[in-house]
C-alpha positions, 0 to 999 in steps of 0.5 A: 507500456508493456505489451502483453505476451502470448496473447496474438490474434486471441480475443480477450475481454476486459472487466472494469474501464477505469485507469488500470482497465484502460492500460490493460486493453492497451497493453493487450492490444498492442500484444496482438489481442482483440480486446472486447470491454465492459463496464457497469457505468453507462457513462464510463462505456461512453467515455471508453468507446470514444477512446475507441474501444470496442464495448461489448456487453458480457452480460449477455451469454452469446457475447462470449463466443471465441473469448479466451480470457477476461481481465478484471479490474481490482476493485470488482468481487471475484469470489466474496460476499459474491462474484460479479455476474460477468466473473460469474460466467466466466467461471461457468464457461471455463474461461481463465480469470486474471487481472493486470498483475498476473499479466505483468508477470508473464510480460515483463521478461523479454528475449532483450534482456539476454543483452543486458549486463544485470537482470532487471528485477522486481520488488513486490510489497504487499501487507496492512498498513505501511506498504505505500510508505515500504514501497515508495522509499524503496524506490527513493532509496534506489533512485538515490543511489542511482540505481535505474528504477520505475515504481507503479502497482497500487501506487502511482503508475499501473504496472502495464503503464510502466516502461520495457524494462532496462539493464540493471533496472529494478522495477517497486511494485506495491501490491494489495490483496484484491490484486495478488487474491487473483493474478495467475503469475505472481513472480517477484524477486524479492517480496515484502510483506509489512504486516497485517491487521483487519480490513478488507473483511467482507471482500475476504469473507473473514481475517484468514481470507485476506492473509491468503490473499497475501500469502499467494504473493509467496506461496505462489510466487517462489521469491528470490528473497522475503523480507517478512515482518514478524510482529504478527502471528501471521507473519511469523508463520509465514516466515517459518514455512518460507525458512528451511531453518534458522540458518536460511537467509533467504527470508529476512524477518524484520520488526520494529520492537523486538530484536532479532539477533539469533537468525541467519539475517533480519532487521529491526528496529528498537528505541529509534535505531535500526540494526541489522544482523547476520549469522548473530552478529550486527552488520550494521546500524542506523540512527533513525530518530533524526529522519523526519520523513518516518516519525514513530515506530510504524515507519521505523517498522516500513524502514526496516522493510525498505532497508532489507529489501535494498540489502537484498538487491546489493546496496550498502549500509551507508548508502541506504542511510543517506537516501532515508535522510532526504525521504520526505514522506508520502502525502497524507500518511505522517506528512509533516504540512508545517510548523507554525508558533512551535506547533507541528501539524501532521497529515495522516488521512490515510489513517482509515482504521484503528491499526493505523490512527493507533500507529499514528497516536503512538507517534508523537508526544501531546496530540490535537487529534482531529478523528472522525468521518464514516466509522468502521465495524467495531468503532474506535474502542481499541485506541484506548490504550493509546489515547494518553498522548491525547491532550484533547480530540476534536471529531468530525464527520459522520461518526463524530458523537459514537467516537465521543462516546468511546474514547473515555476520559480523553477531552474533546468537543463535537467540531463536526467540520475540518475547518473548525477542528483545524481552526480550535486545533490551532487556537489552544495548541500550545508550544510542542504540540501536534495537531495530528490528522489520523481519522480512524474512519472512511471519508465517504460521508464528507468526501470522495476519498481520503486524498481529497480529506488530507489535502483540504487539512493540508489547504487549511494548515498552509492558510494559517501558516500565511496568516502567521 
């Protein structure tokens, strides 16, 4: 745990007692704080206050008396469609808002590290799609080469769970934009940025609401370094504000397709070969086509971002290279579950919206598409273009019959359940195929996320495989 700083004897409220709302009252209790808890679930109350916390119900006006700050957990609306009504007060008595990141921040540094040989530093990873894949290899990498390293944020353990820091460690975070939107410290070393695409609109109140929620990550931030993707408009502009000039390396700019060769340092990615460059001229290579852990050019594009920020912190070349090797991937995005008769089955659940099923159909050669579930604003049209590899969808879910009716000539049949999309999938796949799991839709309508929906694909896959 990371106890917070500056907090003693102060009483501080948390909004939110789920998993990172729980560390947070921890953490600030053990920094000294009186900590007062709410929460809208009855039984999420009950479950807190018999862990000892103390409730307080911050609906009510007279129970914010001495309160000197209040602590929200990501998923409750600050600011769009409209704030949460405890936010609200908040706001009105003039008491500062925060969340657990923006607590890190001012937390992590302490008088101990003046002991250590080599400052810890942070990485922080923010953008679209990519992110908990940029995230989790840079740690991978660093682990590997046996650089001291914890991960945590939007992924794995919430970041005052992670431990005091360490001599010369380096601690991943992977950041989303209902966690930078709020924090009041946003201090990374080196900060990432994928790319960006449409989500999140409502909680943003439109396309440029979510940028500036990731652009604080920077704006706010002052990193060391930027590693920033720049196959967006937003990207690229966000790398020429960051930049002095061509000549500034302190911004990395990477992409997977175009190259970059003309700029102080960047990283792309072209026909499966990663490069770098520096002042001109290439600094280094890598063949990525044969890393089964990031098939297809949206992971070359996450390798290049996980690579430039591990050059940041002083790894070489070689040793990136060989820890990309034994990276297996995450569960549920491109995860490879088996390879049964010649056929490849891969899980891609995380793939909700059309960016990232489009990534993922762009991925592999002659596809058993199984899509579908609770669809989003817009539908699925925009995977026109990259329906070609498509050699027959099978739709499931909530949606099923408005995809039917959007994806054109492609072949398909209305499976309505994972196990009889998974079961015809595998029944007329042929040799070389890829029965590809790349939904384009929420899960809500059939499960409760889309971890639930990749591991009963996954369940199903390792049955056949038994069976074989």
């Amino acid at each position: 745990m990371i106890p917070v700083q500056a907090v003693e004897n102060q009483t501080i409220a948390v909004l939110g007692l789920g998993r990172s709302g729980k560390a947070t009252a921890a953490a600030l209790a053990a920094g000294g704080a009186t900590v007062l808890a709410w929460d809208d679930g009855v039984d999420t109350r009950e479950a807190a206050a018999a862990e000892g916390l103390a409730i307080v119900d911050l609906t009510r006006s007279d129970s914010w008396q001495g309160i000197s700050a209040l602590i929200v957990s990501p998923g409750i609306p600050h600011l769009y469609p409209r704030p949460h009504p405890v936010i609200q007060r908040a706001y009105e008595l003039g008491v500062p808002v925060d969340n657990d990141i923006g607590l890190f921040f001012r937390s992590y540094a302490t008088e101990d590290w003046g002991r250590f040989d080599r400052a810890p530093r942070v990485i922080a990873v923010t953008g679209s799609n990519g992110k908990s894949t940029t995230t989790a290899l840079i740690h991978h990498v660093l682990s590997e080469c046996g650089r001291p390293t914890q991960m945590g944020g939007n992924i794995g353990t919430g970041v005052l769970s992670l431990e005091p820091a360490i001599d010369g460690e380096v601690v991943v975070l992977e950041l989303s934009s209902y966690q930078t939107d709020l924090a009041r410290a946003l201090t990374p070393d080196i900060a990432v940025f994928t790319n960006l695409t449409p989500d999140h609109l409502d909680r943003h109140a439109g396309h440029g609401g979510y940028f500036a929620a990731k652009r604080r990550l920077f704006a706010e931030g002052g990193p060391d370094r930027a590693v920033i993707g720049v196959d967006e408009i937003e990207g690229l502009y966000l790398a020429n504000q960051l930049a002095m000039g061509p000549t500034d390396d302190r911004v990395i700019r990477i992409s997977s397709g175009q190259k970059l060769d003309q700029l102080a340092w960047s990283v792309f990615a072209r026909k499966g070969f990663l490069s770098e460059y520096r002042k001109g001229r290439q600094a280094a290579s890598i063949d990525l086509r044969e890393v089964q852990g990031l098939p297809g050019a949206h992971n070359h594009q996450n390798a290049c971002a996980a690579y430039a920020a591990c050059r940041a912190v002083g790894l070489a070349p070689r040793e990136i290279e060989a820890a990309f090797h034994s990276f297996s991937g995450l569960p549920h995005r491109s995860q490879t579950v088996a390879e049964i008769g010649g056929v490849r089955f891969v899980n891609d659940s995380k793939a909700t919206n059309v960016d990232a099923a489009a990534k993922a159909l762009q991925a592999f050669d002659r596809i058993r598409w199984i899509a579908g579930g609770l669809g989003k604003e817009g539908g699925i049209a925009a995977l026109a273009p990259h329906l070609g590899h498509v050699a027959k969808a099978y739709l499931i879910g909530h949606s099923a019959r408005d995809f039917a009716l959007e994806i054109g000539q492609t072949p398909y049949e209305i499976a309505e359940t994972m196990e009889q999309a998974v079961a015809h999938a595998a029944a007329e796949a042929e040799p070389g195929d890829t029965v590809l799991l790349a939904p384009a839709a929420a899960s809500f309508d059939q499960y409760p996320n889309f971890e639930k929906r990749g591991t009963h694909f996954v369940e199903l896959v390792e049955a056949l495989a038994s069976r074989a």
